[in-house]
N, C-alpha and C positions, 0 to 999 in steps of 0.2 A: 564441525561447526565453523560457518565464515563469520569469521568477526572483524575482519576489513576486506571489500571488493573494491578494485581500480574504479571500473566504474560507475558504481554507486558513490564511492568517496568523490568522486569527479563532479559528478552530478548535484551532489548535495553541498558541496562546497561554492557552487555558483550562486547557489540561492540562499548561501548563511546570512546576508543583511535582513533578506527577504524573511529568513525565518525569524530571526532576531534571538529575543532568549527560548524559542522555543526549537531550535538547532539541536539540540543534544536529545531532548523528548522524540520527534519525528528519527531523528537519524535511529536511534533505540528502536522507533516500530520498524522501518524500515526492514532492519535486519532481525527481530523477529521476528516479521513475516514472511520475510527470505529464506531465515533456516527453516522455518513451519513447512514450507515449499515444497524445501526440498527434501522435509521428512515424511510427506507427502507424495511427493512422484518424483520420476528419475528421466528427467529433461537431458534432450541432447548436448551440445557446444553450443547451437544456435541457438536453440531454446533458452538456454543460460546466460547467455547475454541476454537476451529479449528479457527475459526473468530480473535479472537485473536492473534495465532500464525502466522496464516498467513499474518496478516494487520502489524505486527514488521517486521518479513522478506521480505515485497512485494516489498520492491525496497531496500533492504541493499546490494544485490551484484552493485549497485554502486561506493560503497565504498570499501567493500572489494574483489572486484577483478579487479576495478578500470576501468569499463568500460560501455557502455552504453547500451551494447550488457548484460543487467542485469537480464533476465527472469531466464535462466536456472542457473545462480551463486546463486539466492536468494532459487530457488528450493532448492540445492542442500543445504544450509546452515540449510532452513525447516527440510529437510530430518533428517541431523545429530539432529539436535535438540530433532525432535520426536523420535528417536532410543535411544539418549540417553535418554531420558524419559519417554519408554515403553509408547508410541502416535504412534505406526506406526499404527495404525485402522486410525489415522487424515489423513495420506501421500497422498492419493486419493482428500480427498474436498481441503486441504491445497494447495497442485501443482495447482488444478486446478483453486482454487481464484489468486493464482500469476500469472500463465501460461494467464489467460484469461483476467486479470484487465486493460490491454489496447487493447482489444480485440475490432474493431470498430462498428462490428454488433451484436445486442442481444446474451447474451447466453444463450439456449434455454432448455438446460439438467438439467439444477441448477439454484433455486432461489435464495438460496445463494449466488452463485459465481457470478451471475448477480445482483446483489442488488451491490455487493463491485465494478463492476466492472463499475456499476453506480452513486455512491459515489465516486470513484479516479475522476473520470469524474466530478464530479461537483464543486471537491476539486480544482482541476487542472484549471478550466476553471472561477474559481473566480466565482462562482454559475450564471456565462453565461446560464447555462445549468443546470435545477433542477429536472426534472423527481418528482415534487410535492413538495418535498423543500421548504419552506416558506422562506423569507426573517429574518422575526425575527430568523429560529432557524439559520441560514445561521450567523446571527449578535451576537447569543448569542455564537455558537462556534467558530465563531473567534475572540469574546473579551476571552476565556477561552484558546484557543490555537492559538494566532495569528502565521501567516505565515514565519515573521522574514526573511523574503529574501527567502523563499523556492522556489520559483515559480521562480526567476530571477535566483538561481543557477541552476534547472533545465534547464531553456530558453540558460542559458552561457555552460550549457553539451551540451545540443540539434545541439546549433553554430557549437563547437568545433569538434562532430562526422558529421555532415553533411560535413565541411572542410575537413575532414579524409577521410569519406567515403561518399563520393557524391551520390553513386548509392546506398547505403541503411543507409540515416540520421538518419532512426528511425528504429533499427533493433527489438525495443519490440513490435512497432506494430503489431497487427493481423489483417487480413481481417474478 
């Protein structure tokens, strides 16, 4: 189990204002859905990095663009990231681990991008849902990263955009 990656802790530490008190809740999913990942499929060096960057950014335009409508804000955060940090070779797997992570049907093109997008899935749904998953490792990563309210602040976004926008509650859903 990684329970600190460079970084992820990098990443996540630029946008701690941004997070505010919700800093400790996201960093938790983060790296649940990072180890879920990699309990999942067996990513190369470059993948792992990509894996990394993308699992810090996968739902931060939340936060910083304050909306629920958050695929293309967290792309776009990805983006600047890897340019500043001569990673635009990542821009391709990265997009499309975010673009696809709530995606409701297999994705079929990338192991990768479906391994996370089966991990957010099992994070989100309190291991409802395991795709092979054991209970122990399910109990051993959330004594190392427990939830801290994560799931009820998403459930209280979820409310508040359906109230707003009734005709599309869940605008990051994919078919």
């Amino acid at each position: 189990m990684i329970t600190a990656h460079p970084t992820i802790e990098s990443i996540l530490l630029t946008y701690e204002t941004q997070l505010g008190s919700h800093y400790q809740k996201y960093r938790n999913h983060v790296y649940r859905v990072y180890n879920l990942t990699l309990l999942l499929a067996q990513p190369n060096d470059n993948e792992l990095n990509a894996l990394a960057i993308a699992a810090a950014f996968h739902d931060l335009g939340i936060w910083t663009a304050g909306t629920f409508d958050y695929l293309q804000p967290s792309v776009e955060l990805s983006k600047s990231y890897l340019a500043q940090n001569g990673l635009q070779a990542q821009e391709a797997l990265v997009a499309g681990i975010i673009n696809n992570h709530h995606k409701l049907s297999g994705y079929k093109t990338d192991a990768l991008v479906e391994a996370f997008r089966k991990a957010d899935l099992v994070d989100l749904s309190f291991g409802m849902v395991r795709f092979g998953i054991t209970s122990a490792q399910l109990k051993e990563l959330n004594s190392h990263f427990p939830t801290l309210g994560f799931h009820r602040f998403i459930l209280k976004q979820a409310l508040k955009n359906t109230i707003k926008h009734p005709f599309n509650p869940l605008p990051m859903m994919k078919a």
